[in-house]
C-alpha positions in Angstrom: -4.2 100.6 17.3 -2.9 104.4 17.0 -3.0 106.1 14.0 0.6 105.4 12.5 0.2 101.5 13.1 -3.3 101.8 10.6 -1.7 103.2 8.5 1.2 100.9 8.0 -1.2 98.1 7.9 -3.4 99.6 5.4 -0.7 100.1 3.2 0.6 96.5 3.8 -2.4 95.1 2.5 -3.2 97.5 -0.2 0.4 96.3 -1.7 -0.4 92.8 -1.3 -2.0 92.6 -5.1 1.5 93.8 -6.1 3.9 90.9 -4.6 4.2 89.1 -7.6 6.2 92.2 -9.5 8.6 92.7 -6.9 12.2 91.4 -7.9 13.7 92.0 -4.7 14.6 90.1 -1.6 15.1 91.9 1.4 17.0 90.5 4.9 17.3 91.7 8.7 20.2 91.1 10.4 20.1 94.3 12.6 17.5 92.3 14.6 19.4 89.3 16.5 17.3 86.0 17.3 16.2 85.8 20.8 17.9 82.5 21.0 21.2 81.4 19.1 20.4 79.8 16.0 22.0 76.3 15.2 24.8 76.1 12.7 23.2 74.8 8.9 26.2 74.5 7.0 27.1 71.1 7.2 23.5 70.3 6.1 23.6 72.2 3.7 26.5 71.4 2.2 25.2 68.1 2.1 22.7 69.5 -0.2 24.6 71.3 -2.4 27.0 68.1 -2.9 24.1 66.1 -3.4 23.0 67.9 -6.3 26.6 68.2 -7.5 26.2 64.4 -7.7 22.6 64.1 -9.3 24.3 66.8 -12.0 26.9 65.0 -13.1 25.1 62.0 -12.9 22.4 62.9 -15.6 25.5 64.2 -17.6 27.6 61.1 -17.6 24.2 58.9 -18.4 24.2 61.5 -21.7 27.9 60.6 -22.2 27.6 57.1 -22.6 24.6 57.6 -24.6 26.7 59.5 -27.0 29.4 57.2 -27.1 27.4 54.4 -27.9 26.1 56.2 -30.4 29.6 57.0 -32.2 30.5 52.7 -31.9 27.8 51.7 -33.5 26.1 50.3 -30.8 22.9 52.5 -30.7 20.5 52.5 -33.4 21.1 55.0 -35.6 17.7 56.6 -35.4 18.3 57.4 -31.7 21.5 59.3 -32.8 22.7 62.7 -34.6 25.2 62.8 -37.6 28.7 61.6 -36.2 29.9 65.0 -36.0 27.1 66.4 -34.2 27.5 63.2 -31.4 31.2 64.2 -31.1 30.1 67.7 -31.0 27.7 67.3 -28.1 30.2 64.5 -26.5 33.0 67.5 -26.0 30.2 69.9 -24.5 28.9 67.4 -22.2 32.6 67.0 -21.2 33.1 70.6 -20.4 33.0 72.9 -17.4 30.4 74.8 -19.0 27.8 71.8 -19.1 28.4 70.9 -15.3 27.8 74.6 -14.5 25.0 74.3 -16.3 23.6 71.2 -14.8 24.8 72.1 -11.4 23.0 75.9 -12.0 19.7 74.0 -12.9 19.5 71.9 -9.7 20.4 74.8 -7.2 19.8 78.4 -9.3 17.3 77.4 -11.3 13.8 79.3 -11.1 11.6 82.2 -11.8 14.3 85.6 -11.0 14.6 85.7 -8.2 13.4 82.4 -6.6 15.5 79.8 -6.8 16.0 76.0 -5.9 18.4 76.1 -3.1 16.5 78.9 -1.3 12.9 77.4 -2.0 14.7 74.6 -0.2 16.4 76.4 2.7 13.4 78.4 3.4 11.4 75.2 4.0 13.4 72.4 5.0 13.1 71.0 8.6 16.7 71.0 9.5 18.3 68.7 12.1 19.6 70.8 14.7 16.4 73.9 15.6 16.2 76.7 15.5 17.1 77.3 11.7 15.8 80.5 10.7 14.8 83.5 12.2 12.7 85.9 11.1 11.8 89.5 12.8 8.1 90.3 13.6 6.6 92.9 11.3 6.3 95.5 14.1 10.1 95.2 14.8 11.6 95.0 11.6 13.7 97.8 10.1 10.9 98.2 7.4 8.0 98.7 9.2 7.5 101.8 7.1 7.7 100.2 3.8 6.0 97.0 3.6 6.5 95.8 0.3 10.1 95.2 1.5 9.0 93.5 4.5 6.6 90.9 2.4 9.9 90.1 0.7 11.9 89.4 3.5 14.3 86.3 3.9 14.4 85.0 7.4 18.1 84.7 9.0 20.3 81.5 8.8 23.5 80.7 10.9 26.3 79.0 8.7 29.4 78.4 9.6 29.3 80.9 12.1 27.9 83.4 9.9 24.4 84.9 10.0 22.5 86.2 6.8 19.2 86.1 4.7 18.8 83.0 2.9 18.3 85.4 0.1 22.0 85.1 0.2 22.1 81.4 -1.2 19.5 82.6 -4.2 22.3 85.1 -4.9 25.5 82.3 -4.5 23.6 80.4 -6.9 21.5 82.5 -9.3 23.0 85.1 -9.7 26.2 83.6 -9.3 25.8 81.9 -12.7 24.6 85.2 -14.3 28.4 86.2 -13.3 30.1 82.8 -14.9 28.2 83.2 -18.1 29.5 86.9 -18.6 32.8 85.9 -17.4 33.0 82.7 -20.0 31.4 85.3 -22.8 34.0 87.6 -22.2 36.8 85.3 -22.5 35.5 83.5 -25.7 35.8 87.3 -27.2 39.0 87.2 -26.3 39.3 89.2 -23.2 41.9 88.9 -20.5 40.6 86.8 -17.2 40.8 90.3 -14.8 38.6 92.1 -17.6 36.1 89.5 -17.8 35.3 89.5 -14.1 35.4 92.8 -14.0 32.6 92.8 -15.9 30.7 90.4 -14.5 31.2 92.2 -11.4 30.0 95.7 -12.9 26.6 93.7 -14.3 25.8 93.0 -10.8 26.2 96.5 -9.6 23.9 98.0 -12.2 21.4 95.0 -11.2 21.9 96.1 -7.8 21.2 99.6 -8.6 18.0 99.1 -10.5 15.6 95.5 -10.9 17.4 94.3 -8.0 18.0 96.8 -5.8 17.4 100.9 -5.3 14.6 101.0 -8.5 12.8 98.6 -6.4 13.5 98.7 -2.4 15.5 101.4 -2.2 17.9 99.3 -1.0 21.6 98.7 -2.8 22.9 95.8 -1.2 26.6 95.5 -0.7 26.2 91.9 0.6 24.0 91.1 -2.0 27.1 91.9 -4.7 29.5 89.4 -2.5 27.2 86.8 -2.3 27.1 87.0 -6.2 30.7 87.2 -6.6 31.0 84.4 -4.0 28.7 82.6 -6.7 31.1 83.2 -9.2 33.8 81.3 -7.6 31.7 78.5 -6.7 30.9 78.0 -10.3 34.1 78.2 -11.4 35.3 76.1 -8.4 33.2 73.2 -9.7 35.9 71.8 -12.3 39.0 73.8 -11.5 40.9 74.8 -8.2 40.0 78.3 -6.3 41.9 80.5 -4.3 40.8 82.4 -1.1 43.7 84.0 -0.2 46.6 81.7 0.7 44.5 78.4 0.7 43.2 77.0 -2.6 40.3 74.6 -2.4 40.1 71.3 -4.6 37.8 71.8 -7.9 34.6 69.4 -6.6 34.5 67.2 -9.6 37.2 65.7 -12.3 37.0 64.6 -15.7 38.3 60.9 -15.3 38.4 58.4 -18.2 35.8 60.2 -20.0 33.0 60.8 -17.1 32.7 63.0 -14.8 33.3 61.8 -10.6 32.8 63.6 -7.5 36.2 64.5 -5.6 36.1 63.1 -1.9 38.8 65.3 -0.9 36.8 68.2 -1.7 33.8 67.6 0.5 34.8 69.8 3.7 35.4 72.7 2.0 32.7 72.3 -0.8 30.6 75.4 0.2 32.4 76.7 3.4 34.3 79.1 2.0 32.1 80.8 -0.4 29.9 81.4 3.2 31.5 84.7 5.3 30.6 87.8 7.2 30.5 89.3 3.6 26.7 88.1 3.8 26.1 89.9 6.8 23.9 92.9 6.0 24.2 94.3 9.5 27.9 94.0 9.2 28.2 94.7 5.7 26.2 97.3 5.7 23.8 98.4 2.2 22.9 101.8 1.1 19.5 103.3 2.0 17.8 106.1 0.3 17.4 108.9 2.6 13.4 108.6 3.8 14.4 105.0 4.6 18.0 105.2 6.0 16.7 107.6 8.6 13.7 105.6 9.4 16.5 102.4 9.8 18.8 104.5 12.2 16.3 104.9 14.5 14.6 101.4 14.5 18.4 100.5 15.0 19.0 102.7 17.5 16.1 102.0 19.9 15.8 98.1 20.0 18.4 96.8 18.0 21.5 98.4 19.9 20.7 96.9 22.9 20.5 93.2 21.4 24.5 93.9 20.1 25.6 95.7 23.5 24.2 92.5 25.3 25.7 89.7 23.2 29.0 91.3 22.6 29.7 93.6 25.4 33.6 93.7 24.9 33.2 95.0 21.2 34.4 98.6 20.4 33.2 101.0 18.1 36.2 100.9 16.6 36.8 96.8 16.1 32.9 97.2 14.5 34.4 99.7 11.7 37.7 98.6 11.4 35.7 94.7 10.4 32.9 96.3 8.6 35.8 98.2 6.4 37.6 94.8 6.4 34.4 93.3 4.3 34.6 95.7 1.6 36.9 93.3 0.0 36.7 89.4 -0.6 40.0 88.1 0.1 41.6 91.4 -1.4 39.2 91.3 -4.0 37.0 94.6 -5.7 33.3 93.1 -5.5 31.7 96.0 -6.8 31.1 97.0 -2.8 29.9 100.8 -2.7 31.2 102.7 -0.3 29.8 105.6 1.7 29.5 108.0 4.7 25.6 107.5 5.5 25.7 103.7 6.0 23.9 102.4 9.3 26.3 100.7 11.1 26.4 98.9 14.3 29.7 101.3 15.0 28.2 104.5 13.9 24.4 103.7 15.3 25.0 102.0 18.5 28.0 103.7 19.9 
């Protein structure tokens, strides 16, 4: 072992005492699988819709509780006051207690574990391989192993590849953005200014506890995953745009209780899942030690792996899509623009 390798495994181990503290998840998507990894989202999906299900469920077994309560048919020492069961029977009926619900099956956990990804990153999928994850000695960290310990392995969903760290975002911090939005809107704010600050909490996150103060990483894909999250939460009891096609809210409020909407099943997560997740694609903002110590891991193994599996791509369709991700569906995401990203365009060509 030379002297450099020592030294990075030295330092590994010395940091190991510290894991706990660290808030940040780092991915990999410079380094491509050896083999193709099978497509998730369908199964996923499934899981996501069966927790949708198990939500609602648990709310509408508190509805009828509460209505029984209000008819007389409960005993009274099981219930509140009349106007606090018709107080709680109106919440229950809300959007904000199915986000809720929804948030503490999938997003719930200690910041920034989660649910979903505890799940994703342990689940013995259908269809193998699932996840990929790049050896120490090859990852774009080598030099800085706490980020490496953190690491998400890769996923393939509908066709796009990304940490799962991704889905903790979709679903965590997703519902960080949805409570800020609905706070903002109680005070009277206009819809556009209440996601705009939602949006510019997740940059200053992404900027300090779960970003550069930590990894010295500031994640672009990171901050669309979250605003992706945002929609998803909102998309649960009301309709959602992407562009020209609107999706179908996944539940409705129907006599009273809440029911899952067929319809909605084939696009319940697929379009909250894009390229945007990508952070090879989409590229993040390294401070300097590390982004030059990334450009040339990139440069000498990774280049090779792109050139091979797409050997028609141009440097040019690689910016011109990488640009193209800046936005979501036209949308400002907080994405941070600069001239010192590592991108497969400006590394490999």
């Amino acid at each position: 072992m030379n002297l450099r390798k020592l030294f990075g495994v030295c330092l590994l181990f010395s940091l190991l005492a510290n894991y706990s503290s660290l808030l940040a998840f780092e991915t990999d998507q410079y380094n491509l699988p050896p083999v193709p990894l099978a497509d998730i989202g369908d199964e996923v999906s499934e899981y996501v819709e069966d927790n949708i299900r198990i939500a609602i469920g648990k709310i509408n077994a508190e509805i009828a509780v509460r209505r029984l309560c209000l008819n007389g048919s409960k005993r009274s020492s099981d219930c509140g006051s009349p106007e606090r069961e018709r107080k709680q029977l109106a919440y229950l009926r809300s959007d904000e207690a199915v986000a809720r619900e929804v948030f503490k099956r999938l997003g719930d956990g200690i910041i920034p574990f989660t649910r979903a990804q505890t799940w994703l990153n342990s689940h013995k999928f259908r269809t193998q391989p699932a996840r990929y994850k790049t050896g120490y000695g090859r990852s774009i960290f080598v030099w800085v192993p706490t980020n490496y310990l953190t690491i998400s392995p890769t996923v393939n969903m509908y066709g796009s590849s990304f940490g799962t760290d991704k889905i903790a975002h979709i679903f965590q911090q997703g519902y960080g953005y949805y409570r800020i939005r609905k706070e903002a809107l109680e005070k009277g704010e206009t819809d556009a200014a209440a996601e705009r600050k939602a949006v510019k909490s997740g940059v200053i996150s992404e900027k300090t506890y779960f970003g550069t103060f930590v990894s010295g990483v500031f994640s672009n894909a990171d901050l669309a995953a979250n605003y992706a999250g945002i929609k998803f939460y909102q998309g649960l009891t009301e309709p959602i745009r992407f562009g020209d096609v609107v999706r179908l809210p996944a539940v409705a409020l129907t006599d009273g209780q809440w029911k899952f909407i067929e319809a909605s099943r084939h696009m319940l997560l697929r379009p909250f899942i894009s390229d945007h997740l990508n952070e090879a694609l989409n590229p993040s903002l390294f401070i300097p030690g590390l982004r030059s110590s990334i450009r040339r891991i990139v440069k000498k193994q990774s280049c090779r792996q792109w050139r091979s599996l797409y050997p028609n791509r141009t440097r040019l369709e690689y910016a011109k899509y990488s640009e193209e991700l800046s936005r979501w569906h036209g949308v400002d995401y907080g994405f941070r623009a600069s001239t010192k990203f590592v991108t497969i365009a400006n590394t490999c060509f």
